[in-house]
N, C-alpha and C positions, 0 to 999 in steps of 0.2 A: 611977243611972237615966239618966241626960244623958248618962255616957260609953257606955252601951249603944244609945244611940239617934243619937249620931255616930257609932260605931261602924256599925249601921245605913244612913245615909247615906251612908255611904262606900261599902260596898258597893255599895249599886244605883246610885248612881255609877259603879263602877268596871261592875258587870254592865252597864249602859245604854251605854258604850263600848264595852265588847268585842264585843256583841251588834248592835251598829248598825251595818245595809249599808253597804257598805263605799261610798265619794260616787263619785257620776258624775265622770267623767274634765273635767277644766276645756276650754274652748273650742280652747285652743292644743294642750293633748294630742289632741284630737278630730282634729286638723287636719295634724295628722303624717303627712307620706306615707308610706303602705303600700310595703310593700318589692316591688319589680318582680318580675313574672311572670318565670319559667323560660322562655328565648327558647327558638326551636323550631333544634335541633342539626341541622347540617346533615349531610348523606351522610358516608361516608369519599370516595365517588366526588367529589362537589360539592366539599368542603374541597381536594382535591387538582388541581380546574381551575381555581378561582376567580384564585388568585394568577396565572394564565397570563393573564388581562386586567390592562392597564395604566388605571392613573386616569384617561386621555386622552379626547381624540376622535380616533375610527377616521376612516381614507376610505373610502368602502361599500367598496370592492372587498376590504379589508383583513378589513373587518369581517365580511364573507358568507365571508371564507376562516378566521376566527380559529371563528365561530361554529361552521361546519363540520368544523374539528378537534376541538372542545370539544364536538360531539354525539356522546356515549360509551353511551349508555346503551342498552339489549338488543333496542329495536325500532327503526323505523326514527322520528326525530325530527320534529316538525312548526318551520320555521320562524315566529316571528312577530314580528309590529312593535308597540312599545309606546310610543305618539305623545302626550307630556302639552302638552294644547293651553292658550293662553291664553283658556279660554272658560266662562263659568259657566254651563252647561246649563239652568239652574232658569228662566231667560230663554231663550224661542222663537227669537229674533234670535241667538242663540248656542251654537245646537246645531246637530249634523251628520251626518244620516242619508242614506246616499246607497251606489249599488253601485260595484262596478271589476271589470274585464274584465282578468286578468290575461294578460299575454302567452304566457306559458308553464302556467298554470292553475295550480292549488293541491297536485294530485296526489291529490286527498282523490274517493271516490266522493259526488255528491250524489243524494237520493231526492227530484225534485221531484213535487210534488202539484200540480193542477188544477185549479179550478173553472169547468168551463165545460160546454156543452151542447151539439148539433146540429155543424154542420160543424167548431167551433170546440175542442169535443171531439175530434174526429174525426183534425182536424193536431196536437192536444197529445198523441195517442197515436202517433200515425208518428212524432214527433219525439223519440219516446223518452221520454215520463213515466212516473213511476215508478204515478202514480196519478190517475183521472181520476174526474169524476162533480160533481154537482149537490145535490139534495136528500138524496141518499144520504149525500156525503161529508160537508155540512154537522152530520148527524146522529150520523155516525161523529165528527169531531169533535170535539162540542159534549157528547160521551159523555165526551172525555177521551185519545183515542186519538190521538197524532200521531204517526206513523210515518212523517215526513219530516222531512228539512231544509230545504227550501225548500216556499211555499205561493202559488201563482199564483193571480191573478182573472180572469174577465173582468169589463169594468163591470157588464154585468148580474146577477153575480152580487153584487154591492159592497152591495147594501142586506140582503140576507139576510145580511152576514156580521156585521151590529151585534151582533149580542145573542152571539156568540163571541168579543168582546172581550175581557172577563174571562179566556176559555181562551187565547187566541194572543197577545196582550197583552205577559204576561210572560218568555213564551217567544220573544219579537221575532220573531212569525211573521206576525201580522196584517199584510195586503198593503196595499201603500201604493205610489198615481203617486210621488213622491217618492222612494221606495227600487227602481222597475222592475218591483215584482210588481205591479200592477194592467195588465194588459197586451189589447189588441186583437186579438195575433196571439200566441196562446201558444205555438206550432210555434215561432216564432223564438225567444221567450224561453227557452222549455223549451232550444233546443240552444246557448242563452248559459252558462244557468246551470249545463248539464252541461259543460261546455269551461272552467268554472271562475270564470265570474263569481262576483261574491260581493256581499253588502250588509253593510255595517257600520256602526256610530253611535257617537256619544262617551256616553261612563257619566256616574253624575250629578257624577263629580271633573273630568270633562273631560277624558279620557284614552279613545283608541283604542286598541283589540288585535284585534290583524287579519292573520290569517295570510297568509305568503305563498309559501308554496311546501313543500316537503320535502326534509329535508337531504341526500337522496341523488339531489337536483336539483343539473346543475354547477354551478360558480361565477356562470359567465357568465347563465344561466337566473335565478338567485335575485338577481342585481345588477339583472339588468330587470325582474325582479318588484318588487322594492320599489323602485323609481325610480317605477314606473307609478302604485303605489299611493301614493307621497309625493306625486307630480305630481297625484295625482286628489284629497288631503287636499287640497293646499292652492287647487286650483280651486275647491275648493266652501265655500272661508272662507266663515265666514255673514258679513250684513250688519253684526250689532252689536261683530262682534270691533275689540277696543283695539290699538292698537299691534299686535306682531309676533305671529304667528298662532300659533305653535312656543314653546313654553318645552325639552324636552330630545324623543327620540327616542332608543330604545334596540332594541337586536334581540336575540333571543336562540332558543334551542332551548327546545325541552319542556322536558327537564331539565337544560339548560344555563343559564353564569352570560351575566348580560347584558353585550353590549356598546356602548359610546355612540357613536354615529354624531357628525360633523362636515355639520350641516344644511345648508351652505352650499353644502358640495362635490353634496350629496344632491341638493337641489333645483337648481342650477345645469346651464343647458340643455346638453345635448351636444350 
């Protein structure tokens, strides 16, 4: 009887082992890095122009002519500037919203809109806007409909535009004296911003991207483009910026590889 009843015991011993979920993985197994994501494979086109930039820094003129070889791709290429500033956005004192009149313009059509009324209406249409009106456009709007790139005020339109926050907000369309669109005379503004003006702000990393031009602009055109718009970054350092305003600048095409500018030669007056 006793060896049948160790007998017994052993079993459901052994059954209580086998049977018992299997333990939670210990702290340091928890803690093991997961194995890296699948990087995103570049073109056969991209792999094959990357290596034709050198580690260095370019002198613009080098650089507006490397980029312009290295725009291959089946439409015509937008050039742009990718400006990583020393500034932490998340502070007022160190953010940078501001427009630039480009010398030679962007090459891009812009649809600007209006809000304005009476005479003031009146010159935003002879000046060429793409869209003008009051209560009406507010409405169109605030519906959801933005069918511009650019959106002008007059001041008195500035208190009806509160509650389209939320809609133009994140679309960087909401008008601001600061950025040019809240404007007195929209006739003039309206024929800025067709001629290629532009507004731009740094993102919450503190990096500008801001087109400036198109790559089947000459050399000489897209060298004065981005000189004007470097000269226009760094007039408008904010107040709170530390030390040196610039950490890198880079240019590059739609679907071209980037290349790094020499800041010094950049911003240095001719």
């Amino acid at each position: 009887m006793a060896r049948m009843q160790l007998l017994a015991l052993g079993l459901s011993a052994a059954s209580a082992y086998l049977f018992t979920p299997t333990a939670l993985p210990t702290q340091q197994q928890q803690q093991l890095p997961r194995a890296p994501a699948p990087s995103m494979k570049a073109s056969r086109r991209f792999a094959e122009l990357a290596p034709q930039v050198e580690r260095r820094l370019y002198q613009p003129g080098e650089a507006v002519a490397l980029m312009k070889k290295l725009a291959t791709a089946k439409f015509i290429e937008t050039a742009e500037l990718h400006g990583h500033l020393n500034l932490d956005p998340k502070y007022n004192d160190q953010q940078i919203r501001t427009t630039v009149s480009l010398p030679h313009g962007t090459g891009k059509s812009v649809r600007v809109a209006v809000l304005a009324d009476g005479a003031a209406a009146d010159k935003a249409k002879e000046a060429g806007a793409d869209i003008v009106g009051f209560d009406d456009l507010i409405e169109i709007i605030s519906g959801g409909t933005l069918n511009f790139d650019v959106l002008l005020a007059t001041p008195p339109a500035m208190p009806k535009l509160a509650k389209l926050g939320k809609v133009l907000g994140p679309k960087g369309l909401m008008p601001s004296p600061k950025a040019g669109t809240v404007v007195a005379d929209p006739g003039a503004a309206v024929k800025e911003f067709k001629a290629g003006k532009l507004e731009f702000r740094t993102d919450k990393q503190g990096i500008v991207h801001v087109p400036f031009g198109k790559c089947d602009f000459t050399e000489n055109k897209l060298e004065e483009n981005l000189r004007a718009l470097a000269a226009t970054i760094d007039k408008n350092r904010p107040s709170g910026t530390k030390g040196k305003l610039w950490k890198t600048l880079y240019i590059t095409s739609t679907m071209g590889p980037s290349v790094q500018i020499d800041l010094a030669t950049l911003l240095a007056v001719k």
